[in-house]
DOKE-752428 format. One record per residue (C-alpha): y, z, x; residue in three letters. Coordinates in pm, whole numbers, plus 50000, padded with zeros to 5 digits. Each point is the difference from the previous one (the first is absolute). Example, Ala and Ser with C-alpha at 12.3 -4.5 7.8 and 13.67 -1.06 7.14 Angstrom:
// DOKE-752428
495505078051230ALA
503444993450137SER
END
This chain:
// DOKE-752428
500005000050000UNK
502275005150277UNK
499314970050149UNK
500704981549677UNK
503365016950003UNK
501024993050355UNK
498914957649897UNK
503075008449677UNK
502215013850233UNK
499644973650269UNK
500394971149716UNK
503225016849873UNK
501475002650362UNK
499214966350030UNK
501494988649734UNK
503445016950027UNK
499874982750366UNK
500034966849877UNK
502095004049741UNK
502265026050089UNK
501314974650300UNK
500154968449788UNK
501895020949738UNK
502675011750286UNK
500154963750180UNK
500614985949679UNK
502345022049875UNK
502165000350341UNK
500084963049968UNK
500794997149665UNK
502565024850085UNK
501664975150283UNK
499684974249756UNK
502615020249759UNK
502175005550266UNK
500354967450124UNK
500804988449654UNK
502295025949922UNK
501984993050358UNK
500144967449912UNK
501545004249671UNK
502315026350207UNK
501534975750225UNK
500304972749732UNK
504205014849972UNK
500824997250372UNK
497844966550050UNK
502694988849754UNK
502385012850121UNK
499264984450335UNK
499654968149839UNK
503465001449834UNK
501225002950341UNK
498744973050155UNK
500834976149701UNK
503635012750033UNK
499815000250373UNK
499134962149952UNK
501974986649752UNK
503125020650179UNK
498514976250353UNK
500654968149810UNK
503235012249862UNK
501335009550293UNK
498804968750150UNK
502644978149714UNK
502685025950055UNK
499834995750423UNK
499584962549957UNK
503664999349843UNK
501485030050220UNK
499834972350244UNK
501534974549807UNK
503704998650149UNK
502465012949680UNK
501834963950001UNK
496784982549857UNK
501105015149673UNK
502814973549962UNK
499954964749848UNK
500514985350380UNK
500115012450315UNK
500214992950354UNK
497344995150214UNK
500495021150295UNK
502555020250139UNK
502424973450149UNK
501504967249822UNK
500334969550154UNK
502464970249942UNK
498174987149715UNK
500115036749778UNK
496054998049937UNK
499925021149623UNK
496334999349806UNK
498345010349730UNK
498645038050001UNK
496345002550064UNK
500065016649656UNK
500554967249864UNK
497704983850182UNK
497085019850065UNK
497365013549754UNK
499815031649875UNK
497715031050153UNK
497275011149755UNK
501285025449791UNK
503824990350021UNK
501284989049691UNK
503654988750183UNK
502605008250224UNK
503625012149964UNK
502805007150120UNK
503805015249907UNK
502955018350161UNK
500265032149894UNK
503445006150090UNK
501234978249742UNK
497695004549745UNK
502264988049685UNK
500754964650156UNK
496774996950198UNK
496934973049845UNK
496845009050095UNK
498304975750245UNK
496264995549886UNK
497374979450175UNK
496294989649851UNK
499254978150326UNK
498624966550003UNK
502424985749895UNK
502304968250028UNK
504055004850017UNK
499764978749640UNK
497475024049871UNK
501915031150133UNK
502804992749778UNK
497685001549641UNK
498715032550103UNK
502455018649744UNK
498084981349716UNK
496355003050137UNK
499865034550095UNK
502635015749748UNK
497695036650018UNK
500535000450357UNK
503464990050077UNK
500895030549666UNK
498115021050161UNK
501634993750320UNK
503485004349871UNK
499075031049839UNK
498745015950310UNK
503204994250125UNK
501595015849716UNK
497445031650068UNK
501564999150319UNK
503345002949906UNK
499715026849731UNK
497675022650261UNK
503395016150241UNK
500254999350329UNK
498075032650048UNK
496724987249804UNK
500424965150231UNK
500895013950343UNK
496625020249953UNK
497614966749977UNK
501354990450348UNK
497345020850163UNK
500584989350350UNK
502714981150123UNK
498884976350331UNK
503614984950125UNK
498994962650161UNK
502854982550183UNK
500424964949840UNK
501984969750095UNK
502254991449756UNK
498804966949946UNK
497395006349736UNK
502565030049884UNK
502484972949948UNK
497794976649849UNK
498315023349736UNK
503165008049855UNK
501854968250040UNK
501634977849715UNK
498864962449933UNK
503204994550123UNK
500335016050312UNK
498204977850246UNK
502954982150152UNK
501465033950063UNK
496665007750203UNK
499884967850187UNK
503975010150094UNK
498905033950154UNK
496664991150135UNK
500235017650346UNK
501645027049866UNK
496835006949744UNK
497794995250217UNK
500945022250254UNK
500415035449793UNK
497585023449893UNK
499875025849706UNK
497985032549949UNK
497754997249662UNK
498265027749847UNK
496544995449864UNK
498175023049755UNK
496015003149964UNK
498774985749643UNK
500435021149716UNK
497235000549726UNK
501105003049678UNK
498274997949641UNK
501484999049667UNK
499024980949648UNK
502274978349835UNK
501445009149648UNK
497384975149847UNK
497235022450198UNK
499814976450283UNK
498895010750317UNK
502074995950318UNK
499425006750336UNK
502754994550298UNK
500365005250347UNK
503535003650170UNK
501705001550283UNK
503545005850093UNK
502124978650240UNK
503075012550056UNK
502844987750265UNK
503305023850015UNK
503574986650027UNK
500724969350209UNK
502245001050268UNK
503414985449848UNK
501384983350333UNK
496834974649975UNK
501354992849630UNK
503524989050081UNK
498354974650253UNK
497774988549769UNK
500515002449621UNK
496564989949903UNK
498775034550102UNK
502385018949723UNK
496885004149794UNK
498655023450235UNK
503045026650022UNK
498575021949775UNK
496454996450173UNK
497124999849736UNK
497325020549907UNK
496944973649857UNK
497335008349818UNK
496724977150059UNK
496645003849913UNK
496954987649774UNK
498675002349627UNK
496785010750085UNK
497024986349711UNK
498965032949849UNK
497034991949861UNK
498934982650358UNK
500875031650183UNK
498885027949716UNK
497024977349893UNK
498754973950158UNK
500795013150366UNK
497595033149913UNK
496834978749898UNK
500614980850336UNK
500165027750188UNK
497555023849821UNK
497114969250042UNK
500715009750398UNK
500215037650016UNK
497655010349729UNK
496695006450033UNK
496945010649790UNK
500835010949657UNK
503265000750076UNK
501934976149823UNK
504324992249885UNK
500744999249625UNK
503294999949829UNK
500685016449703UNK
500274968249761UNK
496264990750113UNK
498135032249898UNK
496415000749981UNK
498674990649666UNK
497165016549991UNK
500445036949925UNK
496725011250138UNK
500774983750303UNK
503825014350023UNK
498485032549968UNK
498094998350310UNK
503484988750229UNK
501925019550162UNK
503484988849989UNK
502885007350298UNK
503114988449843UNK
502964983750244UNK
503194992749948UNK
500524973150212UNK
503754998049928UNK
500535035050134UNK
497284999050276UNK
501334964550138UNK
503485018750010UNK
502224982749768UNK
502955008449850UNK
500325010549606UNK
501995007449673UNK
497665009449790UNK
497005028850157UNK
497854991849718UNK
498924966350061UNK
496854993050007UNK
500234964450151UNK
497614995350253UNK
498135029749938UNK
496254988350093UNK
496585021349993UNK
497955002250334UNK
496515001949790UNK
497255011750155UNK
496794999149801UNK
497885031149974UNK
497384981749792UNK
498824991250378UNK
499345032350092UNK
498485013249630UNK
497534967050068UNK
499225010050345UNK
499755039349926UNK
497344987449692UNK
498114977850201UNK
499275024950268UNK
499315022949707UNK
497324973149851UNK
498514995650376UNK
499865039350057UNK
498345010349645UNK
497864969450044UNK
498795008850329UNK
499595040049876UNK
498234988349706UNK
497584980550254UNK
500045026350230UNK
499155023349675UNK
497624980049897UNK
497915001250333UNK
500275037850041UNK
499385002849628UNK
496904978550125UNK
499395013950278UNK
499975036949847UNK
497994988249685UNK
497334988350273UNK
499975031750177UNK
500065019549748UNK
496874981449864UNK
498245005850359UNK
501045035050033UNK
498585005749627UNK
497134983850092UNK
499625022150372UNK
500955031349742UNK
497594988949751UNK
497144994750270UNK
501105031350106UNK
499585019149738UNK
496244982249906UNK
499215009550398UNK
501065035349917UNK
497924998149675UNK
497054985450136UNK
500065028250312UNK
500275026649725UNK
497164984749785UNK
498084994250280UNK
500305037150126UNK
499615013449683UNK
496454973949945UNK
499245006850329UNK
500265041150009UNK
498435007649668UNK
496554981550029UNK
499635011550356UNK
500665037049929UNK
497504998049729UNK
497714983350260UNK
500165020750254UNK
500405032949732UNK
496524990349884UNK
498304988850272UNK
501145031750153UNK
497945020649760UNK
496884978050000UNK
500255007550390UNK
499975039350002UNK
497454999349698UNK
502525017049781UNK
498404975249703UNK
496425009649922UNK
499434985149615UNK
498564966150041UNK
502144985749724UNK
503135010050167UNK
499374988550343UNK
499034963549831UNK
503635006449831UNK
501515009050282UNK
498444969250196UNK
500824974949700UNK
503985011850058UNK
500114992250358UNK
498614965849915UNK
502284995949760UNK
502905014850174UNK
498684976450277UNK
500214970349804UNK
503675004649897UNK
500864999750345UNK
498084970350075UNK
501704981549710UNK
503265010850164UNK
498874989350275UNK
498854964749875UNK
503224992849815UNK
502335003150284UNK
497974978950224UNK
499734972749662UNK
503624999649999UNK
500084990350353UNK
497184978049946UNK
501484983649730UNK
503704993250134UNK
498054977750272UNK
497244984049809UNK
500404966349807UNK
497575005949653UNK
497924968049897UNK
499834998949598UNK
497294984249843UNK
499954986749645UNK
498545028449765UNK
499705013349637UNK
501755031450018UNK
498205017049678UNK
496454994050177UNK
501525016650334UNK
501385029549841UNK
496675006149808UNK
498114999050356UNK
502555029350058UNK
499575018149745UNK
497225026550051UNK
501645006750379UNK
503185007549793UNK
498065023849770UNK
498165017850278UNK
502955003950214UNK
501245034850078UNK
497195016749857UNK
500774988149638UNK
498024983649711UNK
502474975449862UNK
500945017249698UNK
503564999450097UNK
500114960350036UNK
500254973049743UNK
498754963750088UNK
501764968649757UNK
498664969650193UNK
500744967749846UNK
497274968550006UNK
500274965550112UNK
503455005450231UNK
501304971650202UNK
498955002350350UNK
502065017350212UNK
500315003050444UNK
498135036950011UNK
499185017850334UNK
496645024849902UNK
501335027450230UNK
503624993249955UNK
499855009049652UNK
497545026849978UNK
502255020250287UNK
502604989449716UNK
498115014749729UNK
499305029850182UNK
503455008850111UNK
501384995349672UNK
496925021349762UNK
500795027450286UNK
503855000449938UNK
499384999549651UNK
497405029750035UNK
502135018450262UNK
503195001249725UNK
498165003249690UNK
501285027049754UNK
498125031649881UNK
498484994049655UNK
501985031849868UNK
503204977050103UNK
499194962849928UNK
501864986949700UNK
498724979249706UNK
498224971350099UNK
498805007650300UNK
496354997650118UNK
498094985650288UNK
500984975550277UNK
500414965349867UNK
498864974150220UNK
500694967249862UNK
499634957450098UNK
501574975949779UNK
503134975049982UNK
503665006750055UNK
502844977950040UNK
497464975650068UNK
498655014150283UNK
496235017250001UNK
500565040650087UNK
498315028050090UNK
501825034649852UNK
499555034550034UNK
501615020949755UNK
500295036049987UNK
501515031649817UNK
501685016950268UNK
503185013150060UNK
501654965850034UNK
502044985050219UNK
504225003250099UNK
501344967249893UNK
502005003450294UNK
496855007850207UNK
498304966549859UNK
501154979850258UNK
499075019250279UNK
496125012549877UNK
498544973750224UNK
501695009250344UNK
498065013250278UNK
499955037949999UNK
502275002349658UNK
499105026649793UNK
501765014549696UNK
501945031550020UNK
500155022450320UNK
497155004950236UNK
501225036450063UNK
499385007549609UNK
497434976149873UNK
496895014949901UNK
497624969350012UNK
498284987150322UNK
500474966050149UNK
502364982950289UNK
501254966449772UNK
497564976950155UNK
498374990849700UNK
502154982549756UNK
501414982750317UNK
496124986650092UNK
499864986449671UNK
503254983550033UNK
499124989150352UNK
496154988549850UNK
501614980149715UNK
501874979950250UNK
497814989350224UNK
498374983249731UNK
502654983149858UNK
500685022649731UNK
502565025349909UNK
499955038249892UNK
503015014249725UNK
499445030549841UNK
502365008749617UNK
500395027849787UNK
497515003249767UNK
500775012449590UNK
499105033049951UNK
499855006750326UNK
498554995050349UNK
499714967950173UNK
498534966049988UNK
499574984150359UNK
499274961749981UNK
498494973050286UNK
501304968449871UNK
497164973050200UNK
500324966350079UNK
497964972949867UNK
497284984050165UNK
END
């Protein structure tokens, strides 16, 4: 028994090692899993942030690349001619401006020009580019928006102060300029002769100019159109009056100037076009640019965004009236459906490999289990078997030895009780010799391949049926024979089945009840041949105590017995049922035992046919 407990206790320590480590492996990972999912989801804000920041880092790279193309665009482009070079010669060489000629930057709508030191008489000068001197002069009726919304800048301008305008400047870079191209820019149609007069005299001075950085500024139009400008301020201080009275086509610039150049930026270029240029470069993964007019349509999907707004008019640093507009606000989006797909598809991989992994220690533990039952079971028939065997072994040899002990010091002098006392040691001797005979037919049997013959198994179990009678000492009153005529043939072996007969007519002897406690119906041993199921059988039916249903299944294992071998009453070691068993296979048949009504048991040989 302690041995039985020690095989428990090792199976449960085993167990708890093979799962207690899978349970902890799988839980840490499982665990990692989480985390890594819930750090992901945790850095989703500053991975948009970050991506913000590079979108506005490159959109502000290709704005500042327009607004340093024109800082180094001399100021006296922004004229309707102008002289190319610093000198003139003899023949007074005065062009177009580029800004008539030349095409237009992406994302510049025009350029202009005015003189803000005389703002009420001053026209602004607006170019589109590519343009011919013909087509230059029907710009007021082609682009009416632009040259209004050029005028009213100006008019901005003039109603801002000095204060609000001196701010913009920024800083001031002072350029020494000859005053050629001063001259020129803010000459009169009618002041070339004057030029060609003073020639040397213009080409030989210079004049300080001050030049501001762009200024950004935003604003919408009363109709709600957007408009975006950049500005710069060129401003020259008082000429030098003795150069006037020498030559009178400089008068215009005795009150120096202060101009006011710069470009009408395309909003929705810079603010929406610009962003999905740039964003196509600097995003990456889920990360994506959206505006807010293009929202996602699908809910579900809008759900699983997260959304980094940016106002691009503040961030890119412009200039405006109204705080609340939310022109050129955009989204950085960056989609956490990615990561709830990812996070679920490591989920589906890491229950699908713990349900495999389940599934073979569930397996594996079913199948061990099984064995160790089985070791447990065999265990327990071993420790069965040594106690029958002990208990068969130590009561007919104490009654040998008892007996033969007093035949040996003459203690026995009546004839008739020294023949008893020699008829018990035979008989005592016997039983030891069948004990003897039935271990070594088990071992005989596991090894030994029957040969069945066909038979008729009512004509066999008649040739059996006096050695039944006689057997332990008995007349055959307690046994019933119901033989049926003319069975099929069946594949019989003699010995095989009278070693089955035997074993079963002793089992059924060895339990039967007292007559005092039998119940109605009982009577002798049946011992039956017939037809069931459609196979010929040989039963044996009794009136014992019955069987455990839950015992049924085990009656025929080697060394089983019913109940405890500690308190059982009734001799025996569980060989014999298990002969039978073994007998009934070697011949092809098979041995099932069932409750019988009213008690007891019915065992059955179902036989093959011949």
């Amino acid at each position: 028994m302690v041995r039985l407990k020690k095989k428990r206790t090792a199976f449960v320590l085993y167990s708890l090692l093979l799962v207690l480590p899978a349970l902890v492996l799988g839980g840490l990972h499982w665990h990692q899993i989480w985390l890594d999912y819930r750090a992901e989801l945790d850095a989703v804000p500053e991975a948009a942030r970050e991506a913000a920041r590079r979108l506005a880092y490159g959109i502000s790279e290709n704005l500042s690349q327009l607004l340093d193309a024109e800082t180094a665009r001399p100021f006296h482009h922004y004229a309707q001619i102008f002289a190319i070079g610093d000198e003139l010669d003899a023949s007074l060489s005065l062009h177009y401006s580029p800004l008539v000629r030349e095409e237009l930057p992406e994302g510049v709508l025009a350029w202009f020009s005015y003189n803000l030191a005389d703002l009420n008489d001053e026209k602004v000068g607006l170019f589109m580019g590519g343009r011919t001197p013909e087509d230059e002069a029907d710009l007021q009726s082609e682009e009416p928006d632009l040259v209004e919304a050029a005028e009213r800048l100006m008019r901005r301008n003039e109603h801002d102060g000095f204060l609000r305008r001196a701010a913009r400047l920024g800083t001031v870079e002072t350029v020494e300029s000859n005053l050629v191209p001063v001259a020129v820019n803010r000459a009169q149609n009618d002041e070339a002769e004057c030029f060609r007069e003073h020639m040397e005299l213009l080409n030989s001075v210079t004049v300080p100019i001050n030049y501001s950085q762009f200024h950004l500024r935003f604003y919408e139009e009363p109709g709600g159109e957007p408009r975006a400008i950049a500005t710069r301020w060129i401003v020259m201080d008082e000429f030098d009056p003795l150069l006037i009275k020498h030559a009178p086509c400089l008068e215009m610039l005795r009150p120096g100037f202060g101009l006011v150049q710069g470009m009408f930026l395309d909003p929705y270029w810079l603010f929406a076009e610009l962003p999905v240029q740039v964003s196509d470069q600097v995003f990456s993964g889920s990360e994506r640019f959206q505006g807010d007019e293009s929202p996602t349509a699908n809910p579900a999907e809008r759900a699983a965004e997260y959304r980094f707004p940016v106002s691009l008019v503040r961030t890119l640093g412009f200039e405006t009236d109204d705080d609340d507009t939310t022109f050129g606000d955009i989204n950085v989006v960056i989609d956490e459906g990615e990561i709830e797909s990812r996070f679920q598809a490591q989920s589906w991989r890491f229950f699908g490999v713990a349900a495999m992994l389940a599934l073979t220690l569930g397996t594996g533990m079913a199948l061990l289990m099984r064995s160790v039952s089985r070791e447990l079971e065999q265990a327990q028939q071993t420790e069965n078997f040594v106690a029958a065997v002990t208990h068969e072994l130590r009561t007919p040899l104490s009654a040998i030895r008892l007996h033969a002990e007093m035949l040996l010091e003459g203690w026995v002098s009546d004839e008739s009780k020294r023949d008893e006392y020699y008829s018990r040691i035979v008989r005592e001797t016997g039983r030891l010799s069948t004990l003897v005979e039935r271990v070594l037919e088990k071992a005989r049997l596991s090894s030994k391949l029957a040969n069945p013959e066909p038979g008729d198994l009512s004509d066999l179990v008649t040739s059996l049926k006096l050695d039944l009678e006689q057997r332990a000492g008995g007349d055959g009153a307690d046994l019933s024979f119901q033989l049926k005529d003319g069975l099929p043939a069946v594949l019989l072996e003699p010995d095989a089945v009278s070693s089955i007969l035997d074993n079963l007519v002793e089992n059924a002897r060895k339990y039967a009840l007292p007559p005092a406690t039998r119940i109605n119906g009982s009577g002798p041993i049946e011992i039956r041949t017939g037809v069931h199921s459609g196979q010929v059988v040989l039963e044996v039916a009794d009136r014992g105590p019955g069987i455990p249903s839950e015992e049924l299944e085990h009656i025929f294992e080697a060394f089983y017995r019913v109940g405890n071998e500690v308190t059982r009453t009734s001799t025996g070691t569980g060989l014999g049922l298990h002969l039978v068993a073994i007998h009934a296979k070697s011949m092809g048949a098979r041995a099932s035992v069932e409750q019988r009504e009213s008690g007891g048991s019915v065992f059955r040989v179902s036989f093959r046919g011949a």
